[in-house]
C-alpha positions in Angstrom: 34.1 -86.1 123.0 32.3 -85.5 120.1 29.9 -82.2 120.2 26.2 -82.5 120.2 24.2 -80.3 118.2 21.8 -78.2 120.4 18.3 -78.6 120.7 16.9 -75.3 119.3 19.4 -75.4 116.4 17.9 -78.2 115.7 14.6 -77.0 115.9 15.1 -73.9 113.7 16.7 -76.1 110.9 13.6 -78.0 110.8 11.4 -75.0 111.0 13.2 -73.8 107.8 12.5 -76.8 106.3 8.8 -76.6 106.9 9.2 -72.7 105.5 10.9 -73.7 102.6 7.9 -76.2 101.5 5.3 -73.7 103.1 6.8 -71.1 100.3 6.5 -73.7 97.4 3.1 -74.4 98.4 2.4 -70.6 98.2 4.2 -70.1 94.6 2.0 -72.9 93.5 -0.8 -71.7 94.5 0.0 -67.8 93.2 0.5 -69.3 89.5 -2.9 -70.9 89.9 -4.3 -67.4 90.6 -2.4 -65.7 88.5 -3.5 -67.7 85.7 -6.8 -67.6 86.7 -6.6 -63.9 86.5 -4.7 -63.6 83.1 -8.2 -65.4 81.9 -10.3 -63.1 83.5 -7.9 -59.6 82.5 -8.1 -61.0 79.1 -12.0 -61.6 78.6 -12.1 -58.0 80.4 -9.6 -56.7 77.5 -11.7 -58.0 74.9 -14.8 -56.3 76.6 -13.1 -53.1 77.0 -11.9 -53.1 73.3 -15.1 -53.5 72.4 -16.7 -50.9 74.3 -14.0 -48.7 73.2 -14.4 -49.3 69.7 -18.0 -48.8 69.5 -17.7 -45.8 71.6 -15.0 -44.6 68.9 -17.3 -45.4 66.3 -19.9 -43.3 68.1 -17.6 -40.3 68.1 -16.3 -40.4 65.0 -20.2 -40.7 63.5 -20.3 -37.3 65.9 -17.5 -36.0 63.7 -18.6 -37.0 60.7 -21.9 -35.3 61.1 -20.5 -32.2 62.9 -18.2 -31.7 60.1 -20.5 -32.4 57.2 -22.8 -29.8 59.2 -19.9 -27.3 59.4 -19.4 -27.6 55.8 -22.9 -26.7 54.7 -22.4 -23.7 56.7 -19.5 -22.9 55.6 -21.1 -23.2 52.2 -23.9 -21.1 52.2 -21.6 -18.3 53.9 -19.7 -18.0 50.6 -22.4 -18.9 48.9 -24.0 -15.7 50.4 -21.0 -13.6 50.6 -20.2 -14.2 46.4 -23.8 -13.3 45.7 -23.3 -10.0 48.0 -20.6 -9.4 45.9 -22.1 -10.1 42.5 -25.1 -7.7 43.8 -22.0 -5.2 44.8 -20.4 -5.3 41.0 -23.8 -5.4 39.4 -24.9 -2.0 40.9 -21.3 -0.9 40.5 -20.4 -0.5 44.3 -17.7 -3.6 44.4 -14.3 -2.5 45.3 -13.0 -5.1 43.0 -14.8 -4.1 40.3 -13.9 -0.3 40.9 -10.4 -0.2 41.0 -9.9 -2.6 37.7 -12.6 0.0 35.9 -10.9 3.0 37.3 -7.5 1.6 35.5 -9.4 0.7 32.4 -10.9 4.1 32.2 -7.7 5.7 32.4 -5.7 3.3 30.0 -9.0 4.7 28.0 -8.4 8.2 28.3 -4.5 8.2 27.2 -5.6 5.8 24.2 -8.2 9.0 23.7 -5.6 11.2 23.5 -3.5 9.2 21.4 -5.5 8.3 18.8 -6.6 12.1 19.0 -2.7 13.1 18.3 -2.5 10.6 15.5 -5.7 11.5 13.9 -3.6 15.0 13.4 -1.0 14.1 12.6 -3.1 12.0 9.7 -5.1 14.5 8.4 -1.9 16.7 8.3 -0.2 14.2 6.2 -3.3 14.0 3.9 -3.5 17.9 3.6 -0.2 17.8 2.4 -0.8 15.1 0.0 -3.6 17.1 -1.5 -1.6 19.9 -1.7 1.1 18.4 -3.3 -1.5 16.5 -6.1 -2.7 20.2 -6.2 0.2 21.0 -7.2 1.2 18.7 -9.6 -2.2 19.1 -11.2 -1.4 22.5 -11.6 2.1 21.9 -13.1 1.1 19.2 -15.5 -1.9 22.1 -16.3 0.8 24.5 -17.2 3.2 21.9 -19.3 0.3 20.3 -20.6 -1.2 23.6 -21.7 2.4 25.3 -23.3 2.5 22.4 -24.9 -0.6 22.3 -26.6 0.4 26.3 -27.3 4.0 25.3 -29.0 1.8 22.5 -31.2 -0.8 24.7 -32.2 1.4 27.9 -33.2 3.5 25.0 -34.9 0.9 24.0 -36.7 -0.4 27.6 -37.3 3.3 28.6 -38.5 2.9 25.9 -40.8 -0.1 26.4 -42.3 1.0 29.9 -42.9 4.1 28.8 -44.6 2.2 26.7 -46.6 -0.4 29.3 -47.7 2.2 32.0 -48.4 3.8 29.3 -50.4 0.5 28.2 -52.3 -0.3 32.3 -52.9 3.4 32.4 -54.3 2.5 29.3 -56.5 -1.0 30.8 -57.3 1.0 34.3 -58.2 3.1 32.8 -60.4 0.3 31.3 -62.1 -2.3 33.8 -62.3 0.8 36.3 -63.9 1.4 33.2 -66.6 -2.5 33.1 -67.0 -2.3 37.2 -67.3 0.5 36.7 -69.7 -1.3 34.5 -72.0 -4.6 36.0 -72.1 -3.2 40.0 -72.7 -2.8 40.5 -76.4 0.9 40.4 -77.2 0.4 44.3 -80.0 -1.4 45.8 -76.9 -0.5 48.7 -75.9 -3.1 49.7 -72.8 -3.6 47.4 -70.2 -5.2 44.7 -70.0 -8.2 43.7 -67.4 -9.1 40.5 -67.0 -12.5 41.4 -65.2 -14.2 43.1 -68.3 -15.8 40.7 -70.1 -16.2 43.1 -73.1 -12.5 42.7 -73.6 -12.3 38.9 -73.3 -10.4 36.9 -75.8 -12.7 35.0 -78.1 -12.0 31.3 -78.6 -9.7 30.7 -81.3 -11.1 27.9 -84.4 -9.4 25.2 -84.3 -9.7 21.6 -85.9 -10.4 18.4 -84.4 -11.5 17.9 -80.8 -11.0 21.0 -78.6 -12.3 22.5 -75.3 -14.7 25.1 -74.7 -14.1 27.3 -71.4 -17.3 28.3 -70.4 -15.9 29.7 -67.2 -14.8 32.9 -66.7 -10.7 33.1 -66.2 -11.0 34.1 -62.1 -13.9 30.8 -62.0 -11.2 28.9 -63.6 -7.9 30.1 -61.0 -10.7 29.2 -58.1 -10.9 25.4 -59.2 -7.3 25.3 -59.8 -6.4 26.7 -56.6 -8.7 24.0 -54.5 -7.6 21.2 -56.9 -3.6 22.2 -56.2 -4.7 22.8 -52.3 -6.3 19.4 -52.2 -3.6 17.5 -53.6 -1.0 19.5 -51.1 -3.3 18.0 -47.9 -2.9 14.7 -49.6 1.0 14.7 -50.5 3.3 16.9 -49.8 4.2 18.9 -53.3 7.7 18.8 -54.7 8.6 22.1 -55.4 12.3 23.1 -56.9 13.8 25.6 -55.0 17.0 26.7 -55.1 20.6 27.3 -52.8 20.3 26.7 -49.7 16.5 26.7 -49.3 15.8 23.5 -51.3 18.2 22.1 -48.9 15.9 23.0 -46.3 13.1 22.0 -47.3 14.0 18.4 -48.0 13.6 15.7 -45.7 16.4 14.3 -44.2 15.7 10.5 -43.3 15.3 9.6 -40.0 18.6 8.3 -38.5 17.3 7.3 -34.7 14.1 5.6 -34.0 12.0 7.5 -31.6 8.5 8.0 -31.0 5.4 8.3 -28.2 2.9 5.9 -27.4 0.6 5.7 -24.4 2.5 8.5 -22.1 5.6 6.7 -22.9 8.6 8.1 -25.0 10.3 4.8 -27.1 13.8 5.7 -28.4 16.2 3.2 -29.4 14.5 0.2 -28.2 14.6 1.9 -24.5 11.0 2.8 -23.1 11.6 5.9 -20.6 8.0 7.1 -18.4 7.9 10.5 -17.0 9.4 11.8 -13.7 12.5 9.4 -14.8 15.9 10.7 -14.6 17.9 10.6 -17.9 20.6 12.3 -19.7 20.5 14.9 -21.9 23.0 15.2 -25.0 22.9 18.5 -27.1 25.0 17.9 -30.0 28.7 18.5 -28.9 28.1 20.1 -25.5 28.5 17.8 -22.4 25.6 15.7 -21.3 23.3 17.3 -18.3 21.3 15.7 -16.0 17.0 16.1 -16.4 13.8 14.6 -15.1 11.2 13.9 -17.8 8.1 16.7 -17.0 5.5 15.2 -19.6 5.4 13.5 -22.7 3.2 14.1 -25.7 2.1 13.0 -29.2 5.0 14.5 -30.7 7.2 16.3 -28.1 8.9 15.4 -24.8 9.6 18.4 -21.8 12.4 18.2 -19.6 13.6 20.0 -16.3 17.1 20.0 -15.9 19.1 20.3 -12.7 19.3 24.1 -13.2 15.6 24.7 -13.5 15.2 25.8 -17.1 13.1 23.3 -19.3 13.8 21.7 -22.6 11.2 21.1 -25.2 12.0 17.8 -27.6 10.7 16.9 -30.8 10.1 13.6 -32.0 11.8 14.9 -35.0 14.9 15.9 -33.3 15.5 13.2 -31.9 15.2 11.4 -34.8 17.4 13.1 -36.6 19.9 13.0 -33.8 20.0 16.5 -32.7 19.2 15.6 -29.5 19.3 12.4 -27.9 18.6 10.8 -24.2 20.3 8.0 -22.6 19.3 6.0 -19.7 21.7 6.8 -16.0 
């Protein structure tokens, strides 16, 4: 026999039935509220946004003002802090402006000092410079002046010469002049100074010449006519041995003279204070400095000290001679 079901099984299966379309009644009617609340959470969320935002905008107008007021402050702090310290380093009470001026000031004093020591040292320099011109001044004096000496006691020497050799020449004449006017038979002697004994003019014929002069008148003329024509030219006078060779000329065999402080000899131009070399005839050459150079003579210092006196002359005619080293 087939089994029946029981009664209250029978039952509970068909009240889970009635649950189980209870429950999707229920989920029905939980999506209608839940959409109905998604509507009214989302008009909320757009309310709250907007609140939020203009409560946002509220507190950042807060900041914005609060900040800009913060800055001003902040501004006229410095503002009245930098004028504090201008007012400090205008009356010279800064800090900053003391320490930088305490540096400068002593950077000041050792550039003090400094240029102090050089200034010395600078007028040292200069005394010795003046010195030293002093002394070359002096030097020069000295050369200049026993140069001028040797020229002039040249010239003197030669002037003598030449008068003792015109009073010869005038000797010589006045004894022919003596000679002539004595009487030749006479036995005392005769004095050309007393005019009671004076030869008479002889007669002549023709043209002749009438001496009005007295003899010693006559020698006087003839003495300053033979002197003036010896400054003129040079007279030739025969001597004889070995004076007339003296006496002559000798052509000039190197070219050498002065011009403008400067000795020109062979076509070289030498200054003085220059270093040359010195040949004496057939002895070796020496080193010397030129000392000063003249008109007509050249002084030189050589290595030992002792000085040399040139003459243009000399060193034309080779006795001397100076080459460039």
């Amino acid at each position: 026999m087939p089994v029946q079901p029981l009664p209250k099984e029978m039952e509970a299966e068909g009240d889970s039935t009635a649950e189980m379309n209870g429950e999707e009644e229920s989920e029905d009617e939980h999506s209608g509220s839940q959409s109905e609340s998604e509507e009214e959470s989302s008009e909320m969320d757009e309310e709250d946004c907007e609140r939020r935002r203009m409560e946002c905008l509220d507190e950042m107008l807060d900041l914005e003002k609060q900040f800009t007021e913060l800055k001003e402050t902040l501004f006229k702090e410095r503002l009245s802090q930098v004028k504090a310290k201008l007012e400090d380093v205008m009356s010279g009470k800064a800090a900053e402006y003391l320490d930088p001026l305490r540096v400068l000031q002593d950077r000041m004093q050792i550039r003090i000092e400094v240029a102090g020591i050089y200034r010395g040292f600078c007028l040292e320099v200069i005394h010795h410079k003046h010195g030293c011109e002093v002394q070359g001044a002096q030097q020069h004096l000295e050369s200049e002046k026993l140069m001028l000496f040797d020229t002039l006691q040249e010239r003197l020497l030669e002037r003598i010469q030449r008068l003792e050799d015109d009073r010869h020449s005038v000797g010589l004449t006045s004894e022919w002049w003596d000679d002539k006017l004595q009487p030749k038979h006479s036995s005392k002697d005769w004095d050309p100074l007393r005019p009671g004994k004076r030869k008479k003019p002889p007669l002549v014929s023709g043209p002749y010449i009438v001496y009005m002069l007295h003899e010693m008148d006559i020698m006087e003329d003839w003495t300053a006519i033979k002197k003036a024509k010896a400054a003129v030219s040079p007279p030739k006078r025969k001597l004889e041995g070995p004076v007339k060779a003296e006496k002559l000329p000798s052509p000039s065999l190197f070219s050498a003279h002065c011009e403008d402080g400067h000795l020109h000899y062979e076509g070289e131009v030498y200054v003085r204070g220059q270093t040359v070399s010195l040949h004496v005839g057939d002895e070796a050459p020496v080193q010397a400095v030129i000392t000063a150079i003249s008109t007509g003579e050249v002084w030189l210092r050589r290595d030992d000290g002792t000085k040399t006196k040139l003459y243009m002359s000399q060193l034309q005619k080779g006795k001397y001679s100076v080459h460039r080293i």
